[in-house]
N, CA, C and O atoms as a MOPAC input file, in Angstrom:
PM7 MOZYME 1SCF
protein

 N     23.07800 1   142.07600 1   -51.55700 1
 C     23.99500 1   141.67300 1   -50.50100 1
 C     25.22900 1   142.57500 1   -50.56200 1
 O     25.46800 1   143.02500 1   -51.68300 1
 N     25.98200 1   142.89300 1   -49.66800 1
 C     26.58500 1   144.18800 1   -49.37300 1
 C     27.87000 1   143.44500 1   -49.03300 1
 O     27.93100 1   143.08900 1   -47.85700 1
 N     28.65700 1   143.20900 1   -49.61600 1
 C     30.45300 1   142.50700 1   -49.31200 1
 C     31.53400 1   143.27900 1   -48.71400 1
 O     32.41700 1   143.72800 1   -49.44500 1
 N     31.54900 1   143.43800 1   -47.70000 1
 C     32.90100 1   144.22100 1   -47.06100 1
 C     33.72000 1   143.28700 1   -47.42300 1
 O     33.61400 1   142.07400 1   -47.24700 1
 N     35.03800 1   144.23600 1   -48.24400 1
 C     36.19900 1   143.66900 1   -48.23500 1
 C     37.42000 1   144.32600 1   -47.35400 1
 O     37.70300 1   145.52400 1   -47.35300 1
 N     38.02600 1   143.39000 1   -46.67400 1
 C     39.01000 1   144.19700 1   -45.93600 1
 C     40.42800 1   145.24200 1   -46.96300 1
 O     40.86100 1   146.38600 1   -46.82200 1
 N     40.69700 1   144.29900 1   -47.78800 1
 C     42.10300 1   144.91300 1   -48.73700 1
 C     40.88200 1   145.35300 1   -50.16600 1
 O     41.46600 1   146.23400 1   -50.79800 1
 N     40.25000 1   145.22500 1   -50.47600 1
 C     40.14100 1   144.89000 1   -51.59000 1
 C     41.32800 1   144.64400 1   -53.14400 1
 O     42.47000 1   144.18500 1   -53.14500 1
 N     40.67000 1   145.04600 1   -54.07100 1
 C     42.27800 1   145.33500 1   -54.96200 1
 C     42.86900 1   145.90700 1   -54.83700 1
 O     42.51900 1   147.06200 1   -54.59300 1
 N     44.39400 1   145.52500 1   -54.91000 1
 C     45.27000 1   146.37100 1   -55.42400 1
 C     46.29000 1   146.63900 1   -56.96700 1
 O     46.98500 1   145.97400 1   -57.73600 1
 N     45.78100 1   148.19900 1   -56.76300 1
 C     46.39300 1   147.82000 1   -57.85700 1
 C     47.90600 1   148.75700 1   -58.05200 1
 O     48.39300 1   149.24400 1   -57.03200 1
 N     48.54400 1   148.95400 1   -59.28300 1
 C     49.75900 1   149.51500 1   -59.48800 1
 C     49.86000 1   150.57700 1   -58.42600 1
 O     50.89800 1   150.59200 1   -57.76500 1
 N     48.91000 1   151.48200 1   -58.16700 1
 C     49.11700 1   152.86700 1   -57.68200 1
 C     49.37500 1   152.50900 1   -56.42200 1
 O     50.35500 1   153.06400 1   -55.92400 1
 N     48.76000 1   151.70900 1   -55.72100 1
 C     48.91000 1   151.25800 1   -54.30300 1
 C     50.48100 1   150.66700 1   -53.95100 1
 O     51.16100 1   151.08200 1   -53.01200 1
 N     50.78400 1   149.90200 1   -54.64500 1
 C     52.06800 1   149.23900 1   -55.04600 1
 C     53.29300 1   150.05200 1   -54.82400 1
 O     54.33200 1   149.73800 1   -54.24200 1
 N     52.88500 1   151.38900 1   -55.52800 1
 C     53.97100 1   152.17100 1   -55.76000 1
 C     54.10600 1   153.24500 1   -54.17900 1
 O     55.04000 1   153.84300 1   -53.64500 1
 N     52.63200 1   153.06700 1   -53.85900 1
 C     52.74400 1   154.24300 1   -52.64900 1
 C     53.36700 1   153.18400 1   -51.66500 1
 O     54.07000 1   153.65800 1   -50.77200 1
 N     53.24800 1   152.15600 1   -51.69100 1
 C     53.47000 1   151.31300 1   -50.07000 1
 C     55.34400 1   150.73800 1   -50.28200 1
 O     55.92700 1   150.25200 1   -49.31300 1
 N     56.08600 1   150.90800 1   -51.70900 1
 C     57.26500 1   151.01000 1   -51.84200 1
 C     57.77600 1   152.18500 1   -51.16400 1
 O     58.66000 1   152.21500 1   -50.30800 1
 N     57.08700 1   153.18400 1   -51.66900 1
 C     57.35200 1   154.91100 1   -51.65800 1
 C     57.75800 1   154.90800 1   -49.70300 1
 O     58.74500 1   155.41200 1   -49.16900 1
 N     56.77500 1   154.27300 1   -49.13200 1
 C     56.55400 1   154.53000 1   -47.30400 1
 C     57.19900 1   153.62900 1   -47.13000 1
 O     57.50700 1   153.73200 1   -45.94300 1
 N     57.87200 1   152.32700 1   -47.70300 1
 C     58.67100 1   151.24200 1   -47.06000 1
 C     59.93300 1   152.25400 1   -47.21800 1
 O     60.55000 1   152.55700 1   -46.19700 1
 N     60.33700 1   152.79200 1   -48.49700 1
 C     61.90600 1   153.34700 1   -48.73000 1
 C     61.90500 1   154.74400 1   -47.74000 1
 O     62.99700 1   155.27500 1   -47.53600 1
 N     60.95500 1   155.20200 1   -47.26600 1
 C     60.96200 1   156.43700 1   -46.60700 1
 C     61.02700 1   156.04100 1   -44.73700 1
 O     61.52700 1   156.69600 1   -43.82200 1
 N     60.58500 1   155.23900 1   -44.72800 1
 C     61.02700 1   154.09500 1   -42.90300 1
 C     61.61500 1   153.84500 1   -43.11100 1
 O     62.23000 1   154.82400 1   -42.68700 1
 N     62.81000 1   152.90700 1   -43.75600 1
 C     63.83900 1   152.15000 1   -43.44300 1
 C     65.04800 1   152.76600 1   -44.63200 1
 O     66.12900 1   152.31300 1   -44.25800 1
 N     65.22300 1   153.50700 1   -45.73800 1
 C     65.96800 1   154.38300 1   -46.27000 1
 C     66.69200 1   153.18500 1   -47.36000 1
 O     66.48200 1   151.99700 1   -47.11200 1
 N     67.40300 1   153.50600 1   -48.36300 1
 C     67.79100 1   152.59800 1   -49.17000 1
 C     68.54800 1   151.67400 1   -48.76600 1
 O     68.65900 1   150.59600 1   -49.34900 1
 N     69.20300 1   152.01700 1   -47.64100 1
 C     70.60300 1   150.58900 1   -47.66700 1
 C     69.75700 1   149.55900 1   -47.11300 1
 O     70.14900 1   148.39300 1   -47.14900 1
 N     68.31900 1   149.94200 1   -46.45900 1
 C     68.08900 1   148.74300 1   -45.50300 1
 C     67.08300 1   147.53500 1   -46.03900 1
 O     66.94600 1   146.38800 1   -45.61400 1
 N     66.31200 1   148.35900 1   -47.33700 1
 C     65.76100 1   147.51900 1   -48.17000 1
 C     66.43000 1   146.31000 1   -48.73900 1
 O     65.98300 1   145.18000 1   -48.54400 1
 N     67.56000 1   146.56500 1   -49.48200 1
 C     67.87700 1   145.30400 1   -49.77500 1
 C     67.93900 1   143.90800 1   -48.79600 1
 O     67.69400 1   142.76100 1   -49.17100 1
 N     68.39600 1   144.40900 1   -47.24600 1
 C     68.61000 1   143.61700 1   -46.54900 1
 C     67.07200 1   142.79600 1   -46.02200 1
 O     66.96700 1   141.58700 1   -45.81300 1
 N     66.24300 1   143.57600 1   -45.92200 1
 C     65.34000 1   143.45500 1   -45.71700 1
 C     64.36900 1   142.62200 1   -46.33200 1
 O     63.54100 1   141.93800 1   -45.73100 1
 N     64.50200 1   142.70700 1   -47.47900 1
 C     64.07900 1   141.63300 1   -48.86500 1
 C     64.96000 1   140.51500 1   -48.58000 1
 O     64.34700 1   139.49400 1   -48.27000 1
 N     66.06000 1   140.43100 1   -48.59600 1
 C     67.08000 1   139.30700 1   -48.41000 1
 C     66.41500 1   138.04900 1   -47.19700 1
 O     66.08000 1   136.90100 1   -47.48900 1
 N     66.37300 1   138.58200 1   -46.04700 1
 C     65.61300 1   138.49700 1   -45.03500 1
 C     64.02500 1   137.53400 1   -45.27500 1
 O     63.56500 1   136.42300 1   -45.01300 1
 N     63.59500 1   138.92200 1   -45.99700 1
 C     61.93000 1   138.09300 1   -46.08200 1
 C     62.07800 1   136.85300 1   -47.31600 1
 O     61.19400 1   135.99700 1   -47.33100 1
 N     62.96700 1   136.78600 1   -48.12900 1
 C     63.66400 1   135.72100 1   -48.82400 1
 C     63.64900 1   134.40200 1   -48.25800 1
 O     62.82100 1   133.49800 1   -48.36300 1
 N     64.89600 1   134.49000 1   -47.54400 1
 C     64.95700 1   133.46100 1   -46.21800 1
 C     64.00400 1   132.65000 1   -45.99700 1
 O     63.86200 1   131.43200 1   -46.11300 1
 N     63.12500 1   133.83000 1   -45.53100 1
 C     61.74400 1   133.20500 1   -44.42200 1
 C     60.96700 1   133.00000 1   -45.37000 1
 O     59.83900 1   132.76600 1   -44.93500 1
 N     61.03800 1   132.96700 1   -46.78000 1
 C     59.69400 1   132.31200 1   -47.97600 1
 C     60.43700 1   130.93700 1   -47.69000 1
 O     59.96500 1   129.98200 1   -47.07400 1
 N     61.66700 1   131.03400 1   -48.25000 1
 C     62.10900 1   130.00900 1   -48.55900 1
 C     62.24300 1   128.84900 1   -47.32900 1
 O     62.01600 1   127.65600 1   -47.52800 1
 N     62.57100 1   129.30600 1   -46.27700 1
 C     62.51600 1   128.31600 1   -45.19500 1
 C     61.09100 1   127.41800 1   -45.09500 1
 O     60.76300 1   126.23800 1   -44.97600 1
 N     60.38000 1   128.90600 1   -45.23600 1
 C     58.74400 1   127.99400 1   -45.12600 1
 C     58.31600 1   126.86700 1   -46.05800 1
 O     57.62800 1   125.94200 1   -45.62500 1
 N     58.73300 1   126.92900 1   -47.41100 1
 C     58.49800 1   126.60900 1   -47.97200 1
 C     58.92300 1   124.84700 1   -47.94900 1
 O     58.17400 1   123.87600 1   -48.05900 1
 N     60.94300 1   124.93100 1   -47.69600 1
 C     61.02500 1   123.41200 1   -47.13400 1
 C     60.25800 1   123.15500 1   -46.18200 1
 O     59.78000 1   122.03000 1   -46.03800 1
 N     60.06700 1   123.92000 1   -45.56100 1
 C     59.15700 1   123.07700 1   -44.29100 1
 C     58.01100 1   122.39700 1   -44.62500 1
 O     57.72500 1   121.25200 1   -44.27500 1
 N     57.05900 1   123.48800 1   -45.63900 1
 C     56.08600 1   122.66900 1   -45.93000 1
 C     56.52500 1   121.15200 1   -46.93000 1
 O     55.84600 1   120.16700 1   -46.64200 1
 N     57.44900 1   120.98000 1   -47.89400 1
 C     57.71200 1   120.26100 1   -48.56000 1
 C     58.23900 1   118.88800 1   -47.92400 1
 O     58.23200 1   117.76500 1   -48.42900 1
 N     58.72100 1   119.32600 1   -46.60400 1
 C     59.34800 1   118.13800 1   -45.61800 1
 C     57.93200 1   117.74900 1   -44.76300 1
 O     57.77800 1   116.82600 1   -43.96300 1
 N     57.20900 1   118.50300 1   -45.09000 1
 C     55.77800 1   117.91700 1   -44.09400 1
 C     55.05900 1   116.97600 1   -45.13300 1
 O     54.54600 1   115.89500 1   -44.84500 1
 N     55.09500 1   117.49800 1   -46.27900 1
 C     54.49700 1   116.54700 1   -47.56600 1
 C     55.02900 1   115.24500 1   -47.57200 1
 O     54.44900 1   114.26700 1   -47.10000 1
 N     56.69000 1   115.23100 1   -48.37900 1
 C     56.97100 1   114.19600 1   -48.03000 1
 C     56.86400 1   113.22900 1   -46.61100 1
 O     56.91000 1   112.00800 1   -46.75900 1
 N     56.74500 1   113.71200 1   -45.45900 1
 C     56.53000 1   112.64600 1   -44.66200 1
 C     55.34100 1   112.32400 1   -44.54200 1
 O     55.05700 1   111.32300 1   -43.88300 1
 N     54.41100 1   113.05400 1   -45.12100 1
 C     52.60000 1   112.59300 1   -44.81700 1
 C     52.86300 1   111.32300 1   -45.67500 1
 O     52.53100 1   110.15400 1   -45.47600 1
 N     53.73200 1   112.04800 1   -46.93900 1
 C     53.62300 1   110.74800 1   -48.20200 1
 C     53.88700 1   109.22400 1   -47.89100 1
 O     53.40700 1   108.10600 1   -48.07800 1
 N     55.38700 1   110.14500 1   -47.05700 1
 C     55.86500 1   108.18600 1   -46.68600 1
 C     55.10800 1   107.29600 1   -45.52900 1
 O     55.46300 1   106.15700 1   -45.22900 1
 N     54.19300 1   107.88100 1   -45.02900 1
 C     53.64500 1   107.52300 1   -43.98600 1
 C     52.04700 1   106.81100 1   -44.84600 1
 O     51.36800 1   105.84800 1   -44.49000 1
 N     51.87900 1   107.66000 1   -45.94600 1
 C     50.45400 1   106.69600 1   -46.66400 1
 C     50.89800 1   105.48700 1   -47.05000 1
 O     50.13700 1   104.52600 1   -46.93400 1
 N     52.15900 1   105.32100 1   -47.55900 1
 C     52.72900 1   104.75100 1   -48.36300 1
 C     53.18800 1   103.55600 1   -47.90400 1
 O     53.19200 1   102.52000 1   -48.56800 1
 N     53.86100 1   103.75800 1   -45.96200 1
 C     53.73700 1   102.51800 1   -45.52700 1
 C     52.38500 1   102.28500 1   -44.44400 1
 O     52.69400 1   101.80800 1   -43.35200 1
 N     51.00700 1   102.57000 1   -44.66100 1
 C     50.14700 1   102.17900 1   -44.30400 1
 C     49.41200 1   101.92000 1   -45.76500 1
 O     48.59600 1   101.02400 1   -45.54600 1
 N     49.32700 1   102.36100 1   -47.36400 1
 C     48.91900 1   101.19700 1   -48.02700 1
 C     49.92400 1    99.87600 1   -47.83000 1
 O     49.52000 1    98.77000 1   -48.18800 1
 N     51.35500 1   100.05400 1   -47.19800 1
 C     51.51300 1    98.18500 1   -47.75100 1
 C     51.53000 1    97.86700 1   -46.46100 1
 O     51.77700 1    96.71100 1   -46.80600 1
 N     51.49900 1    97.78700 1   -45.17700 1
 C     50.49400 1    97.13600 1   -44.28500 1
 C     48.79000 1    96.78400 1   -44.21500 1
 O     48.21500 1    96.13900 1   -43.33800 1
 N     48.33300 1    97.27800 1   -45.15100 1
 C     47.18500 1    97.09900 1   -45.72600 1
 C     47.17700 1    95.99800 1   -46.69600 1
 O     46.30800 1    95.12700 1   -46.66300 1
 N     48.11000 1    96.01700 1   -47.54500 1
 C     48.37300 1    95.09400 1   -48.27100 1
 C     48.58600 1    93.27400 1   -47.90100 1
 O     48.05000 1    92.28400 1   -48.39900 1
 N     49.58800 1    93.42900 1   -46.84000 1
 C     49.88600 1    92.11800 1   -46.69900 1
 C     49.33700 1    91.77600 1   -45.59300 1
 O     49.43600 1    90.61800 1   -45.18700 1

């Protein structure tokens, strides 16, 4: 059986070339900002998902105790 992978691994060397072409498009000052940025947007996502958890939670939580009584 024959597995196309789209990315396959990566490894260090790849890493270093796709830094190498990010700092050569956008030049040093803009990286930092840029990281800062994609920062943000981990982190935003991340409450979001955590505010979707907790409300699935509180929502089991009052359908076990309507179940209950």
């Amino acid at each position: 059986m024959v597995k196309l992978l789209l990315f396959g691994t990566v490894g260090a060397t790849e890493i270093i070339i796709i830094a190498l072409v990010i700092l050569l498009l956008f030049g040093g000052k803009k990286v930092p900002e840029l990281m800062k940025g994609l920062g943000k947007g981990v982190k935003n996502f991340k409450d979001g998902m955590k505010g979707i958890e907790d409300e699935l939670s509180e929502e089991k939580n009052d359908l076990e105790k309507t179940r209950r009584e």
